[in-house]
MIDOSE-1310 file (N, C-alpha, C; in nm, 2 decimals, decimal comma, always signed):
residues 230
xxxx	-2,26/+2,57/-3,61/-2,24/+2,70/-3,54/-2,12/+2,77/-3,61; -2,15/+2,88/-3,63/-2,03/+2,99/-3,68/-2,01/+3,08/-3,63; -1,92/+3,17/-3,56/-1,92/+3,31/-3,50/-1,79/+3,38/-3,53; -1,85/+3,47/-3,56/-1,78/+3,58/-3,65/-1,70/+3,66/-3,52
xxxx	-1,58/+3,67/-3,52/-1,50/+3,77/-3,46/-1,40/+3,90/-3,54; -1,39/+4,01/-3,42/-1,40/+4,11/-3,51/-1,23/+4,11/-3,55; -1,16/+4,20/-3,61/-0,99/+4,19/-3,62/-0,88/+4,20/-3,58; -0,92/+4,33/-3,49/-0,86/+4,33/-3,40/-0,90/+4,30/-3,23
xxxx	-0,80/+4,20/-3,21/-0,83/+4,14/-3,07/-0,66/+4,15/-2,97; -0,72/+4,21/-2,86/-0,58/+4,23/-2,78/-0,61/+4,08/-2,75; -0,47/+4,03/-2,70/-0,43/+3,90/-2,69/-0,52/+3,81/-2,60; -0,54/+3,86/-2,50/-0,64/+3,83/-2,39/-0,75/+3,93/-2,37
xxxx	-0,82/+3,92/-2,44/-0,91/+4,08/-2,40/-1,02/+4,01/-2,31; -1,07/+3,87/-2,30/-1,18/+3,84/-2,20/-1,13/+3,86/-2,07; -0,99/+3,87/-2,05/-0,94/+3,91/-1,87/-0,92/+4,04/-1,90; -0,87/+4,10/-2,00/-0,85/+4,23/-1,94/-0,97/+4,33/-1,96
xxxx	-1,04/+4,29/-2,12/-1,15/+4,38/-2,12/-1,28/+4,32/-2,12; -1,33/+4,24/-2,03/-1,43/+4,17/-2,01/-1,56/+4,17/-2,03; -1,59/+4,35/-2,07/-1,66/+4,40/-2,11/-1,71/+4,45/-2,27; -1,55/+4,42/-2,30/-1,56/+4,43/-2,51/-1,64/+4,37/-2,56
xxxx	-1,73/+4,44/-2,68/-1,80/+4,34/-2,77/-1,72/+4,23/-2,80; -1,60/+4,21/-2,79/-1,55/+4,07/-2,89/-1,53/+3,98/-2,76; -1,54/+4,03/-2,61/-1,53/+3,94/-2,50/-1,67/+3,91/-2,52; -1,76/+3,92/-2,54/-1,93/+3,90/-2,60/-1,92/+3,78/-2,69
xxxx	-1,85/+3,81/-2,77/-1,86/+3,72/-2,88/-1,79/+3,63/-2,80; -1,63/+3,59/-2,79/-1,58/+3,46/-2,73/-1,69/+3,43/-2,61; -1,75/+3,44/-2,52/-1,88/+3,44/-2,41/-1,98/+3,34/-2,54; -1,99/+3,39/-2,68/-2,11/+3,33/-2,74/-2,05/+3,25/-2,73
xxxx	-1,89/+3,18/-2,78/-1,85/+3,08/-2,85/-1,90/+2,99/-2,71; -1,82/+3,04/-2,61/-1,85/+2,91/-2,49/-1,98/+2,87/-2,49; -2,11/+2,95/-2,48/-2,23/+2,94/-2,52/-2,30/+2,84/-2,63; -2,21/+2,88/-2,70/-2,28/+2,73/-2,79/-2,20/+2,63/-2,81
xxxx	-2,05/+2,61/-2,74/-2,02/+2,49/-2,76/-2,09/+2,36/-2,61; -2,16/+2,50/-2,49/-2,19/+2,40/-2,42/-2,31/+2,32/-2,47; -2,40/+2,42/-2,55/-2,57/+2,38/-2,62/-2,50/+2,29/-2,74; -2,36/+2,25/-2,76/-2,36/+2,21/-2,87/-2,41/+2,07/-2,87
xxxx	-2,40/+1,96/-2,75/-2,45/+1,83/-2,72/-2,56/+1,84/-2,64; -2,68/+1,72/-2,69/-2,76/+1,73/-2,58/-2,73/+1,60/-2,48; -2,65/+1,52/-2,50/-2,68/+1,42/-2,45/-2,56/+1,44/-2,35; -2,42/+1,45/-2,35/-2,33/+1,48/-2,26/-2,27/+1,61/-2,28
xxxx	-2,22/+1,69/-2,19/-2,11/+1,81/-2,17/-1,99/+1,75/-2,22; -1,94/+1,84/-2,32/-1,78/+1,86/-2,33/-1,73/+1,92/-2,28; -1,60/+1,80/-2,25/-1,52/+1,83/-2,13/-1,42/+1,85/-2,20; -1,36/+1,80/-2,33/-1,25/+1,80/-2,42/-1,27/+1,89/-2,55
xxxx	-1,20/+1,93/-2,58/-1,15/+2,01/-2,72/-1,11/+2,09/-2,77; -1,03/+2,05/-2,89/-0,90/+2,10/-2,95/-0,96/+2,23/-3,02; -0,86/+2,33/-3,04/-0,91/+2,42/-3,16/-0,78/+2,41/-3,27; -0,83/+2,42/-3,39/-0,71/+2,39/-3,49/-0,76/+2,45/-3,60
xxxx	-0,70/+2,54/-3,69/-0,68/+2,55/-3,83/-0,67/+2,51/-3,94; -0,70/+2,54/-4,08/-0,65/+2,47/-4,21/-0,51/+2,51/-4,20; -0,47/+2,63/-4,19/-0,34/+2,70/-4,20/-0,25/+2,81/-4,10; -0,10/+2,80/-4,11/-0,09/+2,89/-3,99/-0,12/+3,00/-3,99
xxxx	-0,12/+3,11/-3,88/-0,17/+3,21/-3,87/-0,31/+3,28/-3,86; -0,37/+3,17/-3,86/-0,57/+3,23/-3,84/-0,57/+3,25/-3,69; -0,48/+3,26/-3,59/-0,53/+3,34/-3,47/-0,63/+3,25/-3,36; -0,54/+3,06/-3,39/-0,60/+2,98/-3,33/-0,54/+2,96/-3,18
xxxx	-0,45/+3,04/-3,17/-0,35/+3,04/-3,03/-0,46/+3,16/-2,96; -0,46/+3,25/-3,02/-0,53/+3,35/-2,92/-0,67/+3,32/-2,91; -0,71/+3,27/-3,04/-0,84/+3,20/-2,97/-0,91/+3,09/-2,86; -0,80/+3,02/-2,90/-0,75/+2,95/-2,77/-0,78/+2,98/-2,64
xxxx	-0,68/+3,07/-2,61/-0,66/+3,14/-2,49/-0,78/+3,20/-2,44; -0,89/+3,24/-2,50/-0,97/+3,33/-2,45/-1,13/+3,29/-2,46; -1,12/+3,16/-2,57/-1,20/+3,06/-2,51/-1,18/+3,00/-2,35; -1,05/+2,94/-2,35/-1,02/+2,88/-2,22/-1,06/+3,00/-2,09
xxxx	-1,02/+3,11/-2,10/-1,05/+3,20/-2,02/-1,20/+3,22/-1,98; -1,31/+3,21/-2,07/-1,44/+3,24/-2,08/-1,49/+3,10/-1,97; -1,39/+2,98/-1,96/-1,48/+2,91/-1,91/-1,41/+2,89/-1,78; -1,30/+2,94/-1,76/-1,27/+2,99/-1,62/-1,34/+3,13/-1,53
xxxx	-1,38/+3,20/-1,65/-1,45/+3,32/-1,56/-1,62/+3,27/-1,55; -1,65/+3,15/-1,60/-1,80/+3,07/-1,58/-1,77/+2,98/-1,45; -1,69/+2,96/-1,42/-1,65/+2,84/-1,30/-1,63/+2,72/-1,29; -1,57/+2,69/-1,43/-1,47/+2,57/-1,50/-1,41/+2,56/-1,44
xxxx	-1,34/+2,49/-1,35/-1,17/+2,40/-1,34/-1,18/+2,42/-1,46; -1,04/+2,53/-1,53/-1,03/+2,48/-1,69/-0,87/+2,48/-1,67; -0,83/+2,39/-1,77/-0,70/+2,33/-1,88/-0,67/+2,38/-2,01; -0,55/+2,42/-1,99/-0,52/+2,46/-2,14/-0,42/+2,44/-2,17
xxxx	-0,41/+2,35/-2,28/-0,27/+2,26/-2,32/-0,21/+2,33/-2,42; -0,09/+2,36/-2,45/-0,05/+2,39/-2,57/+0,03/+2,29/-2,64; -0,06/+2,22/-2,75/-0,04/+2,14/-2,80/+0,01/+2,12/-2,94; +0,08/+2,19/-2,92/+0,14/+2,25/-3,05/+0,31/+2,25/-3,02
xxxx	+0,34/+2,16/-3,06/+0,52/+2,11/-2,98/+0,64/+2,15/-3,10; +0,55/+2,23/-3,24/+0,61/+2,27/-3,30/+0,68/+2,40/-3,33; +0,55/+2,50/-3,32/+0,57/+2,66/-3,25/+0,46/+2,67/-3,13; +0,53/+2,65/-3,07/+0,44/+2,67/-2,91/+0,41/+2,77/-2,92
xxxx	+0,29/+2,88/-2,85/+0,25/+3,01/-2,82/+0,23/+3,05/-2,69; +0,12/+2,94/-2,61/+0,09/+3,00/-2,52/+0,19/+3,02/-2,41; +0,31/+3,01/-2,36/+0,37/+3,01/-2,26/+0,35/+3,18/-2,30; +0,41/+3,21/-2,44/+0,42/+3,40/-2,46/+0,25/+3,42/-2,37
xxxx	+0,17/+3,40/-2,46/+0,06/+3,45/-2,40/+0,03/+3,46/-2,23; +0,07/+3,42/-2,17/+0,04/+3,41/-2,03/+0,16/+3,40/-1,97; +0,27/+3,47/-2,02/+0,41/+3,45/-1,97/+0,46/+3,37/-1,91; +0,45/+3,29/-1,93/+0,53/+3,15/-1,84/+0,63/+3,11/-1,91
xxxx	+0,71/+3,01/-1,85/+0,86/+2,99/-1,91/+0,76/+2,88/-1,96; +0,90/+2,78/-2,04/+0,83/+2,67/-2,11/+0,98/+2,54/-2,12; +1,05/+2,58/-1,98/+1,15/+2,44/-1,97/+1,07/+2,30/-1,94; +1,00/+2,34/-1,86/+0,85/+2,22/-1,81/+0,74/+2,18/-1,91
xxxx	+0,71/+2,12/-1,97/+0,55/+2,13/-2,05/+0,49/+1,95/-2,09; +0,43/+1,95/-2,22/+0,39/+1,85/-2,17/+0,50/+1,78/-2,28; +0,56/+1,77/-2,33/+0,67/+1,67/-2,40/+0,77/+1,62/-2,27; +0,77/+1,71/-2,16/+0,86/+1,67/-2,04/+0,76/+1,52/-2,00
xxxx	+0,65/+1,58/-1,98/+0,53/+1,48/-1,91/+0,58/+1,36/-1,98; +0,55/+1,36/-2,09/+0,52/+1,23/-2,18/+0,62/+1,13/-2,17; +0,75/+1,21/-2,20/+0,88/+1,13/-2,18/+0,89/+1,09/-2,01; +0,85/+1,11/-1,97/+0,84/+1,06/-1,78/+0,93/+1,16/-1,73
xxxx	+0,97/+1,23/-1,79/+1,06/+1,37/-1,70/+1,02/+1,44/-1,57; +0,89/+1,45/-1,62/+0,80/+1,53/-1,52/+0,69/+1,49/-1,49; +0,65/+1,54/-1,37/+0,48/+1,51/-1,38/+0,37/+1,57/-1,40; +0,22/+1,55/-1,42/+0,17/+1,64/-1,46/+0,19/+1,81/-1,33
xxxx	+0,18/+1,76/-1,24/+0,18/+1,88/-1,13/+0,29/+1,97/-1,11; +0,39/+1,87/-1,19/+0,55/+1,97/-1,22/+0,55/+2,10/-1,34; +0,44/+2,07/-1,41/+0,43/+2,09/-1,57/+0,34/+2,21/-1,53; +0,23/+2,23/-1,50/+0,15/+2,27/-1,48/+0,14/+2,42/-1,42
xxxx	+0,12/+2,51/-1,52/+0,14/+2,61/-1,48/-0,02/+2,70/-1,41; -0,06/+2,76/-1,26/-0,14/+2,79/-1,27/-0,11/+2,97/-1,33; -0,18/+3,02/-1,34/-0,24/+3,14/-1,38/-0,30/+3,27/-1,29; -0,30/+3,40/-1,34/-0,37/+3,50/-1,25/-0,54/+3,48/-1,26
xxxx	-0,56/+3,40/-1,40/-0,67/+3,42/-1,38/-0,75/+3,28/-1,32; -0,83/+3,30/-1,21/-0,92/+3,22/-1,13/-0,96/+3,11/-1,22; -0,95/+2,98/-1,17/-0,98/+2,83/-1,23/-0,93/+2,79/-1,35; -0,77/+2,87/-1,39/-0,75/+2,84/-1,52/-0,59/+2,83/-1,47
xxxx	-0,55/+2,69/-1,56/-0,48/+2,62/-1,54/-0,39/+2,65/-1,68; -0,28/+2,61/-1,74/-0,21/+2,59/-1,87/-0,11/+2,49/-1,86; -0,11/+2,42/-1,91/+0,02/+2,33/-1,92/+0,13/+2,35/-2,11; +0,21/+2,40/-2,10/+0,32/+2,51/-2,23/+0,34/+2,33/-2,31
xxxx	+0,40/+2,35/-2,40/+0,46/+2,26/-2,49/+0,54/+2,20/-2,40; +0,67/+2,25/-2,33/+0,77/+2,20/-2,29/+0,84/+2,25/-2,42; +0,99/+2,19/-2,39/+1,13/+2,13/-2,52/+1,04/+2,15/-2,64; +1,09/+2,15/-2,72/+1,03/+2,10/-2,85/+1,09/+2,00/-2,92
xxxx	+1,04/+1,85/-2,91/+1,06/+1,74/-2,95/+1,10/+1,74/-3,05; +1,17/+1,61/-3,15/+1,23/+1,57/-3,31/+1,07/+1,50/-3,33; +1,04/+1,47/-3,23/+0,88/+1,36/-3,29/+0,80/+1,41/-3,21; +0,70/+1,50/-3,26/+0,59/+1,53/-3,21/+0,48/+1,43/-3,17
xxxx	+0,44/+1,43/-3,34/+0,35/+1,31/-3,37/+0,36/+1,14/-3,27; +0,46/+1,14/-3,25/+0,47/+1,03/-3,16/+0,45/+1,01/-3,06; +0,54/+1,13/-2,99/+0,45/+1,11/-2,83/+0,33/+1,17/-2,83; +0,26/+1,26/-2,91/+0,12/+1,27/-2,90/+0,01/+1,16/-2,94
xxxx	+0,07/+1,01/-3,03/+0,05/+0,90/-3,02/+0,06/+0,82/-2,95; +0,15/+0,83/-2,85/+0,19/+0,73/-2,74/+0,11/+0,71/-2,65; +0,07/+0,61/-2,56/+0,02/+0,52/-2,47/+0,03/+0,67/-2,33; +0,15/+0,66/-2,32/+0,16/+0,75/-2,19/+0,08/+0,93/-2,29
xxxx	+0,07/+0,97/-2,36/-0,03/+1,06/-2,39/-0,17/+1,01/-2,37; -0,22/+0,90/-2,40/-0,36/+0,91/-2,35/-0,38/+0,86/-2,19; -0,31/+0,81/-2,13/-0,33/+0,78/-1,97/-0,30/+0,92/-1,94; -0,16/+1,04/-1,94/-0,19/+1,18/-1,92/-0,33/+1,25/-1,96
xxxx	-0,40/+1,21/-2,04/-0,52/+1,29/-2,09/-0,63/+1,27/-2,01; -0,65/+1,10/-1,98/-0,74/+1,04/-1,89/-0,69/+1,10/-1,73; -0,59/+1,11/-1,69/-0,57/+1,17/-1,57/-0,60/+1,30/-1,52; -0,55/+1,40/-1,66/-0,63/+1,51/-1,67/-0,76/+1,53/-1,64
xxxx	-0,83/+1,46/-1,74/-1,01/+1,50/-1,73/-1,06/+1,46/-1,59; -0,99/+1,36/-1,48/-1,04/+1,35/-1,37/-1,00/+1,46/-1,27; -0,90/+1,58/-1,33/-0,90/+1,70/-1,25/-0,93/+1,82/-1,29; -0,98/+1,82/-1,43/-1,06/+1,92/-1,51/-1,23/+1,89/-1,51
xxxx	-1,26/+2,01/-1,54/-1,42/+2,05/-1,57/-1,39/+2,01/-1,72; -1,30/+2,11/-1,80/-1,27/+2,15/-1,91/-1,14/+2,16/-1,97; -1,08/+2,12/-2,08/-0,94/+2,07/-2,10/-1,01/+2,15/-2,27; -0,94/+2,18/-2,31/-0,87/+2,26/-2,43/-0,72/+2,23/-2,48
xxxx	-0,74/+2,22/-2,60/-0,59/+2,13/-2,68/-0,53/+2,27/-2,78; -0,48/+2,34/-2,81/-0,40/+2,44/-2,85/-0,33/+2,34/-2,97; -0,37/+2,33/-3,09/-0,29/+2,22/-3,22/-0,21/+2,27/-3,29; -0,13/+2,20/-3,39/-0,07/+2,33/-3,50/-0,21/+2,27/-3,62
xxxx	-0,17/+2,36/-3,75/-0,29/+2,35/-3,82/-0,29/+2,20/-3,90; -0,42/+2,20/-3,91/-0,47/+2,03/-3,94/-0,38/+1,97/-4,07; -0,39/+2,10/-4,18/-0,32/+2,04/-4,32/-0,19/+2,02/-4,29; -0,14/+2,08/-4,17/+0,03/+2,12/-4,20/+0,07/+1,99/-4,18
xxxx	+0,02/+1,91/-4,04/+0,11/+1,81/-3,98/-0,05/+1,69/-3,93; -0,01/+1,58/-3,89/-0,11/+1,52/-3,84/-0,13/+1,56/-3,67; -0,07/+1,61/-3,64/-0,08/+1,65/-3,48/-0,25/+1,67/-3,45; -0,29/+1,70/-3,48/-0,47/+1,81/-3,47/-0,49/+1,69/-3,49
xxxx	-0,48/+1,59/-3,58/-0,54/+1,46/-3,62/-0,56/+1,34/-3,48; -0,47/+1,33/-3,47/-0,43/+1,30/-3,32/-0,48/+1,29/-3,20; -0,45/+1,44/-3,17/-0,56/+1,49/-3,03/-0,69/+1,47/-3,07; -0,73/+1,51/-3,21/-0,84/+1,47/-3,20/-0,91/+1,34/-3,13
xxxx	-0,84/+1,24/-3,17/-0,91/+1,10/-3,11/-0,90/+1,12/-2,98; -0,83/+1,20/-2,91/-0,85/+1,20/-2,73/-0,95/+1,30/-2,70; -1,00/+1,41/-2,78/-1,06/+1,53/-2,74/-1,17/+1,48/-2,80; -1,21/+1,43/-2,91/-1,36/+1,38/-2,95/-1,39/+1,52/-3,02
xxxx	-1,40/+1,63/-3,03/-1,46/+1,77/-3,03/-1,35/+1,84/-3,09; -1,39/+1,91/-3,18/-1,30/+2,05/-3,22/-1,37/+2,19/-3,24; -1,28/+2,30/-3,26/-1,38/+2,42/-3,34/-1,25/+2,45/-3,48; -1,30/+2,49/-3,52/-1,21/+2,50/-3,67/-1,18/+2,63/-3,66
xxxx	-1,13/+2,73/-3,64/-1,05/+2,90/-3,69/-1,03/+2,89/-3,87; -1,10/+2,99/-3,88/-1,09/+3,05/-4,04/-1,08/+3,16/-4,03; -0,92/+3,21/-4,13/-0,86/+3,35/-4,11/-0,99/+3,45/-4,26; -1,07/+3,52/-4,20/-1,17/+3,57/-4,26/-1,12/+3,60/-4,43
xxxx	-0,93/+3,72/-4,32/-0,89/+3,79/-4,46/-0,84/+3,69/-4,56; -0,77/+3,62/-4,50/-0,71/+3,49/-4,61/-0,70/+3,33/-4,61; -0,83/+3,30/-4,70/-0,87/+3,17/-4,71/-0,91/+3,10/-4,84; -0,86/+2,98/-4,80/-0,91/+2,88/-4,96/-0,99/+2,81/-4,94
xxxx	-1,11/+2,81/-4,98/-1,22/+2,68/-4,96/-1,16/+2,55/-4,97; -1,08/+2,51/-5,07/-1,06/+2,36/-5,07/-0,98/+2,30/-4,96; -0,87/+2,42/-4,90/-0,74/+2,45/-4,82/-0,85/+2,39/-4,69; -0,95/+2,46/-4,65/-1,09/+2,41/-4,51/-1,13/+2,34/-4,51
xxxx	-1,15/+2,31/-4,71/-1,30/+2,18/-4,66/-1,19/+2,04/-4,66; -1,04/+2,07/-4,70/-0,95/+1,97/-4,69/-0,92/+1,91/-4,51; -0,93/+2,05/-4,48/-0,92/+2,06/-4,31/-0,99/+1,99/-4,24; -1,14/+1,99/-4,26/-1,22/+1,93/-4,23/-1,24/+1,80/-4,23
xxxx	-1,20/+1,74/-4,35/-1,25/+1,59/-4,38/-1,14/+1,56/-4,27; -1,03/+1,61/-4,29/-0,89/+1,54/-4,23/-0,93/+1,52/-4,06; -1,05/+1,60/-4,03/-1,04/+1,61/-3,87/-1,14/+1,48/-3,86; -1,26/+1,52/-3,94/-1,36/+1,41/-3,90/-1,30/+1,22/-3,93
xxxx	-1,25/+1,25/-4,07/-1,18/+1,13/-4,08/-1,07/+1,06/-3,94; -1,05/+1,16/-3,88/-0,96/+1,09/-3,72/-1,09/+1,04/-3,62; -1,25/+1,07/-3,68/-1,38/+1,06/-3,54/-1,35/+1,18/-3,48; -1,30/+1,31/-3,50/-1,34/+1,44/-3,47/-1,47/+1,48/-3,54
xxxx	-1,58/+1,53/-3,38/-1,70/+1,58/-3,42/-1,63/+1,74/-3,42; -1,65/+1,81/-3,56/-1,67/+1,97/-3,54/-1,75/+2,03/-3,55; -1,76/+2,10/-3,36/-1,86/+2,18/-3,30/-1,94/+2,25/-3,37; -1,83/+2,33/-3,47/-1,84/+2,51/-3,51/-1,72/+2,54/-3,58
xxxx	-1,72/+2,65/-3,64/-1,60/+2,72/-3,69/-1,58/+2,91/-3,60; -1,47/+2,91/-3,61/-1,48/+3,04/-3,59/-1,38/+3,16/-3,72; -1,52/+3,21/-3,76/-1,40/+3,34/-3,85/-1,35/+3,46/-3,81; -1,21/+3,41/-3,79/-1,14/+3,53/-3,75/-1,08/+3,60/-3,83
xxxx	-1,09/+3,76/-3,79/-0,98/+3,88/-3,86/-1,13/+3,93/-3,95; -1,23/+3,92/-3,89/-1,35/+3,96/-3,95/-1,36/+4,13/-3,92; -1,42/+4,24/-4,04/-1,40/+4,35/-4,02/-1,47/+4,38/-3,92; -1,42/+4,48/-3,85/-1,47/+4,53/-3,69/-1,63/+4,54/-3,71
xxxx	-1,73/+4,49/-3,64/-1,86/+4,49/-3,65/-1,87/+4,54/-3,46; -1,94/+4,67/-3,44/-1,98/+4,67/-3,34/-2,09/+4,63/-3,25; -2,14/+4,52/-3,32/-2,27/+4,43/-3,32/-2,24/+4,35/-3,19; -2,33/+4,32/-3,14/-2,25/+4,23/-3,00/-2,30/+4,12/-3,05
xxxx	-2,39/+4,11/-3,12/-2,47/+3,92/-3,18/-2,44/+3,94/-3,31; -2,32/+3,92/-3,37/-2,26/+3,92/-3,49/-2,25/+3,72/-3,52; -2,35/+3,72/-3,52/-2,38/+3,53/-3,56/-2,43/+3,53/-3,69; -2,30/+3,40/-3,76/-2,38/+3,35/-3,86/-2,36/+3,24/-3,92
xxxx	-2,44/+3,12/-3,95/-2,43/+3,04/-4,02/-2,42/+2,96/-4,15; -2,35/+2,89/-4,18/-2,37/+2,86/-4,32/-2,33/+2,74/-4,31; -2,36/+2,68/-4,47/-2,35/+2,52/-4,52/-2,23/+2,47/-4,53; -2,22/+2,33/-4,47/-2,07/+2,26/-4,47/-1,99/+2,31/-4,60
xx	-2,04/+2,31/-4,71/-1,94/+2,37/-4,83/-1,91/+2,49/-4,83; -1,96/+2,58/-4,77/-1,98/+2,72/-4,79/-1,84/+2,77/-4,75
């Protein structure tokens, strides 16, 4: 699965313009990541990058949005403890998040920020840790994840990008699931298909890609696919 998004995207446009072709398009994304299994629903997964800047924070966001305006209990972690984003995106502070969690500072319900918009939850980075990769390794990160999914429909992981750091690598083994963001305007095949192996080599299945910063297409079924090399 591939879906093309157009370039310019206001930060949230599935709450605010719900009715935009590109709220259409994120609506597809949810759409096929539910048809993406037949055998069980995904309830977990990360979105992550080959590189920074492809617009995997806002996509993020507006995936997670799409499955709170379907009637998800949804979660949205920002898991990215290096440049956090989403606290900006939904304005919330970010003294609480989940590096507080892990270290036993806090608890999940302390951390936990709810939202304006209906059945959507976020939990921010918190602090920003010296060791990311570790407590996103640690024992008390997968008991927080398993505690999560028994109060979520849907949990979404917010990564930094796959090549930069092993973080994405990581969550993957707790989320099982990814979608890949590819910045339409500027990209290296080897820089993706390097992204790729790196995810599946952790037992990350990837769903889909999404290409973002795609020229504005007024098309509402702007779908297209292509071959793992491509």
């Amino acid at each position: 699965m591939a879906k093309k998004l157009d370039k310019e995207i206001t930060t949230l446009i599935t709450h605010k313009k719900p009715k935009a072709v590109v709220s259409e398009k994120f609506r597809g994304i949810r759409s096929n990541i539910l048809f993406s299994t037949a055998d069980v629903d995904v309830q977990t997964l990360l979105v992550t990058s080959d590189k920074p800047s492809s617009g995997k924070s806002t996509v993020s966001a507006n995936i997670a949005v799409t499955y709170a305006q379907a009637g998800f209990k949804t979660l949205l972690i920002d898991g990215d403890m290096r440049k956090p984003t989403q606290h900006y995106i939904f304005n919330k502070n970010n003294i609480t998040g989940l590096s507080n969690v892990i270290i036993n500072k806090n608890t999940t319900e302390e951390a936990v920020h709810t939202t304006e918009i209906t059945n959507l939850d976020v939990l921010t980075s918190g602090p920003i840790p010296p060791n990311p990769s570790e407590l996103i390794g640690s024992t008390n990160m997968l008991d927080i994840f398993e505690e999560l999914k028994q109060q979520y429909d849907f949990i979404l992981v917010d990564t930094p990008p796959v090549n930069t750091v092993t973080d994405a690598q990581i969550f993957g083994e707790l989320t099982k699931n990814a979608i890949f963001i590819i910045d339409v305007e500027s990209n290296n095949k080897d820089s993706v298909k390097k992204g790729k192996e790196l995810l599946e080599k952790s037992g990350t299945k990837i769903l889909g890609a999404v290409l973002n910063k795609a020229p504005l297409d007024k098309s509402s079924s702007s779908y297209y696919y292509y071959g793992e090399d491509e």
